[in-house]
N, C-alpha and C positions, 0 to 999 in steps of 0.2 A: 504494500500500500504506500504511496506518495507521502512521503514525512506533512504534518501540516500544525500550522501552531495553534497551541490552545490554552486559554486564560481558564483556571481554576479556582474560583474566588469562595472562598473556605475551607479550613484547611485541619476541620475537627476529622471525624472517624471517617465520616462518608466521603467528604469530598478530597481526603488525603485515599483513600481505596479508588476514588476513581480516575484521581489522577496515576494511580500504579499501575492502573487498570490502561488506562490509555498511551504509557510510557509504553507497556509492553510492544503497544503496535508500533514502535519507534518515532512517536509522535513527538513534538519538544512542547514539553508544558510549562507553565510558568504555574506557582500554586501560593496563592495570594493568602497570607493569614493576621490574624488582625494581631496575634502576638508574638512580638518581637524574638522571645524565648525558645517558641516553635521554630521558626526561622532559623534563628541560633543553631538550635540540635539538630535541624535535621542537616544543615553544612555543616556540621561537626562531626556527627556520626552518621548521616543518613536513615535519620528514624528519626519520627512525631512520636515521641515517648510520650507524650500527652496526651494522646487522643487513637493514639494505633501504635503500641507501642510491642516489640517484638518485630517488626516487619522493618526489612532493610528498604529502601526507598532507591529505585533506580537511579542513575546518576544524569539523566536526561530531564530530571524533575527537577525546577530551578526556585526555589520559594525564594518570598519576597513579602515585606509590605509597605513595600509601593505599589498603590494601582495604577499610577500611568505607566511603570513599567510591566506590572504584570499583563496589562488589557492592549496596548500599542502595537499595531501591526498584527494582531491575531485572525485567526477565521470564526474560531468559535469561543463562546465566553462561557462557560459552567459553571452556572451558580449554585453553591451549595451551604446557604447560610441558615440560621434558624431564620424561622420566618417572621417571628417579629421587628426583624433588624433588616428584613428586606428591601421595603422603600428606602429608608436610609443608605445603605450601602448602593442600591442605584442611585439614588443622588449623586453621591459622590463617586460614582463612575461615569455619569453622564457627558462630563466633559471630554473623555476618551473614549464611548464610542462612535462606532462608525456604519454607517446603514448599509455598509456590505455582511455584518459580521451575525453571525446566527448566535441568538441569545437562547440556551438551553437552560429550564431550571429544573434544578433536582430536588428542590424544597419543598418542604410536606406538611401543609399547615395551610389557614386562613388569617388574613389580617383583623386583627379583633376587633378593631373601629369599624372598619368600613363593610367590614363581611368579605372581601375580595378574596378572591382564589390568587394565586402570586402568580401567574401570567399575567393576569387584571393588573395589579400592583405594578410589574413589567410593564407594560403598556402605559400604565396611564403617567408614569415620571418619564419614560423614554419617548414618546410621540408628544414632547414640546420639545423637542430635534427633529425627530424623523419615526417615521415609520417602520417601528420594529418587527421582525423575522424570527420569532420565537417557536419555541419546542417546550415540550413538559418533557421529564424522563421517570417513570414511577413503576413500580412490581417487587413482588417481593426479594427483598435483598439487603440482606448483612452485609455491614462493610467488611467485616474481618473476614468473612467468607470470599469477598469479592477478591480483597487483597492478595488473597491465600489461592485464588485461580482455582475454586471452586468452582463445578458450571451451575451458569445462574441465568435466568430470562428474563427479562422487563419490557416497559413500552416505552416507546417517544413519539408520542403526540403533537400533529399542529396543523393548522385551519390550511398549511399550505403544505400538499403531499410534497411539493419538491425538497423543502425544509427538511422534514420527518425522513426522506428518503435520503438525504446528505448527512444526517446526523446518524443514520442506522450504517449505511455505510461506513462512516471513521470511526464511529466507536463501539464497532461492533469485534468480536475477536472470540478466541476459538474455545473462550473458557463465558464469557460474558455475551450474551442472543439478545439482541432487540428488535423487536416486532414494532410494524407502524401500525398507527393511529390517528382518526382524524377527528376523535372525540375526543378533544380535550378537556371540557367539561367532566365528562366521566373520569379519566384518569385523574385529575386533581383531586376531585370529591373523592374518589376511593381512597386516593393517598394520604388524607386530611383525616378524612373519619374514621377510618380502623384505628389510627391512632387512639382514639377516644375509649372504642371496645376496646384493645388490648388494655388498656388501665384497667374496667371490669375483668376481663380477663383472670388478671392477676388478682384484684380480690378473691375470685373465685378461689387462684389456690393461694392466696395468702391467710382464707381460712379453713383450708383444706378440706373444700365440698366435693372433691370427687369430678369424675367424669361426664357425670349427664347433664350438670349448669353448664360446663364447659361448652358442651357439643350444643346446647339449647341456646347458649350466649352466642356463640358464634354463627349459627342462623338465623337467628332475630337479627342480633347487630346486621347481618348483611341485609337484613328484610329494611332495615332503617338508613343503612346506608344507599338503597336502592331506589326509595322513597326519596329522601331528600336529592341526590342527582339525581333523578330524574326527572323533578318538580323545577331543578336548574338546567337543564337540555341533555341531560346525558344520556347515554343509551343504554339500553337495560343490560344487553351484551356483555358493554366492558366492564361493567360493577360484575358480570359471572366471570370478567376471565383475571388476568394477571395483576392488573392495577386495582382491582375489586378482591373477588375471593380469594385469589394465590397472596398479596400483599396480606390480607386479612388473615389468614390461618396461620402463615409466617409470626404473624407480631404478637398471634394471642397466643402460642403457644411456644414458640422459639426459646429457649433460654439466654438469649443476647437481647433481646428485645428491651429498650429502655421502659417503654411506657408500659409493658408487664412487671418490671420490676415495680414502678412505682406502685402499681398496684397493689403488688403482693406486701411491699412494707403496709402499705395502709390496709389493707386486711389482717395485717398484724398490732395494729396498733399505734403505728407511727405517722404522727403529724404532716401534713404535705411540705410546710416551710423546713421544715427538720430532713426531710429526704431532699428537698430542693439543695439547703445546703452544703447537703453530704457527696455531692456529685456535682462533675466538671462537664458532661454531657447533658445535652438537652433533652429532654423526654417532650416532644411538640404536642402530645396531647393535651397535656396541663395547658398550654394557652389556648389550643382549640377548642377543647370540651365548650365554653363560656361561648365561643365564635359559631359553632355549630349550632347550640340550643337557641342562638337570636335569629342563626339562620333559618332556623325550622321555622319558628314564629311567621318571622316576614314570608315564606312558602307555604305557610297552614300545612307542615308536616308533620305528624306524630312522631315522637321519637324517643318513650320512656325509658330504654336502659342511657342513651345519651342525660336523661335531662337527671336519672339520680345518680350518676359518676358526676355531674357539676354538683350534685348537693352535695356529694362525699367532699369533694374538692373542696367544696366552699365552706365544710365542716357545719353543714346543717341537717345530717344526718349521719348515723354508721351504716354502717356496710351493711349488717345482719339486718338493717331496717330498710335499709334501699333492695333489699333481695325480698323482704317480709312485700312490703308496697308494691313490688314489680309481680310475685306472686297472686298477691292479693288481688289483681285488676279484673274488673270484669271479660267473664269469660265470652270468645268469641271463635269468628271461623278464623282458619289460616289464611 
């Protein structure tokens, strides 16, 4: 494949796995992080001991945090920041890009304010320049896994197949499949909202219920996840395939899965601020759950395991009483 350069702006678990991921194909990446430390070690020893630590980092991966030098002259930009730091961080890229360059985001979350999916976000700071050429990239996928050249499958999604089919060609490689997509819509919502279930999830075994909540949590949750995209234009299709179901069963059940772990502490007992500060990675659930349940509102979606994982969150209920209440509901068809 034709060497081609590529901006990598984040540079925690995921988007340090996808840049190893994309070295592999002899790409020259540039991997943008907003701490100077990471930087530091990873040209010191060649490893984000912070965020992916264990994994030697090719030497064709050049970190930086400068974004005019990481974003300057690139083809592709891969955003892989928490999502509430999104708009922001495009701001301050804006001035560096360029209306040839294809903007991919691998961020998995909604912006709390505004309700926006983060292509939305994308778009709506980038088009006071120019009219941006964007991609989603979403399925299920551990970064240590990715890193580690496990084979793995996802989507990249966008309103323009030529986009989606230039992104699936360069960053596609013999251990990492990606399939196009012209629902973007669905792929975001699926990658937003499992997040939320896998936090139930992990109650489930953080109070060690067994099997059958599990398997009942995970089809509802899809039945709500399927409901709200598609009440936003998605198709019923992609919440069944890789960006839907396969993301979803991954995160509830996975043992690397962040937003399960939260769970499972809070099934045990432990406070959300208290697990928030006990960890350097983002669990994007915790700020979606809150994003989701106003997005239902504004949809008139139903969405009862979403709306009592925000009451857990928000510490106005336990667990054992948001499972009591969610039992409790009147009964109906499927």
């Amino acid at each position: 494949m034709e060497k081609t350069l590529i901006a990598v702006i984040g540079a925690g678990s995921w988007g340090t796995a996808l840049a190893q991921s994309l070295a592999g194909l002899n790409h020259e990446v540039r991997l943008w992080a907003y701490e100077r430390e990471v930087v530091d070690l990873i040209l010191s020893t060649r490893e984000n001991r912070t965020y992916l630590p264990g994994m030697k980092l090719s030497e064709t991966i050049r970190p930086t945090t400068d974004m005019a030098e990481a974003i300057r002259g690139v083809q592709y930009v891969l955003t892989v920041m928490p999502s509430h730091v999104c708009r922001s961080l495009y701001e301050s890229m804006l001035p560096f890009l360029q209306p040839g360059m294809i903007l991919v985001s691998a961020t998995k979350g909604l912006e709390e304010k505004s309700l926006m999916r983060m292509s939305e976000v994308i778009r709506n700071v980038v088009e006071k320049r120019f009219s941006p050429r964007i991609a989603v990239l979403s399925g299920p996928s551990f970064a240590l896994e990715v890193a580690l050249g496990h084979p793995t499958a996802v989507v990249v999604a966008s309103q323009d197949p030529d986009v989606a089919e230039s992104a699936q060609e360069h960053f596609s490689s013999r251990t990492l499949r990606l399939y196009t997509s012209a629902d973007v819509v669905g792929v975001e919502i699926g990658g937003a909202v499992k997040n939320v279930i896998a936090i139930a999830a992990g109650v489930i075994e953080g109070l060690g219920l067994g099997h059958n909540p599990m398997s009942a949590l995970i089809t509802r949750g899809l039945a709500e996840i399927s409901r709200l995209g598609c009440a936003c234009g998605a198709r019923s299709e992609t919440l069944s395939g890789l960006a839907g179901l396969g993301d979803l069963v991954l995160t509830c059940t996975g043992t690397l899965s962040r937003n399960r772990s939260v769970g499972i502490q809070m099934g045990r007992g432990r406070r959300l601020q208290e697990i928030v500060e006990s960890t350097q990675s983002v669990a994007e659930g915790v700020k979606t759950t809150g994003a989701t349940v106003e997005l239902a509102k504004v949809r008139k979606v139903e969405m009862p395991i979403t709306e009592q994982v925000y009451r857990i969150l928000q510490n106005k209920t336990s667990p054992q009483n948001a499972i009591r209440d969610l039992m409790d509901r009147s009964l109906r068809n499927e």
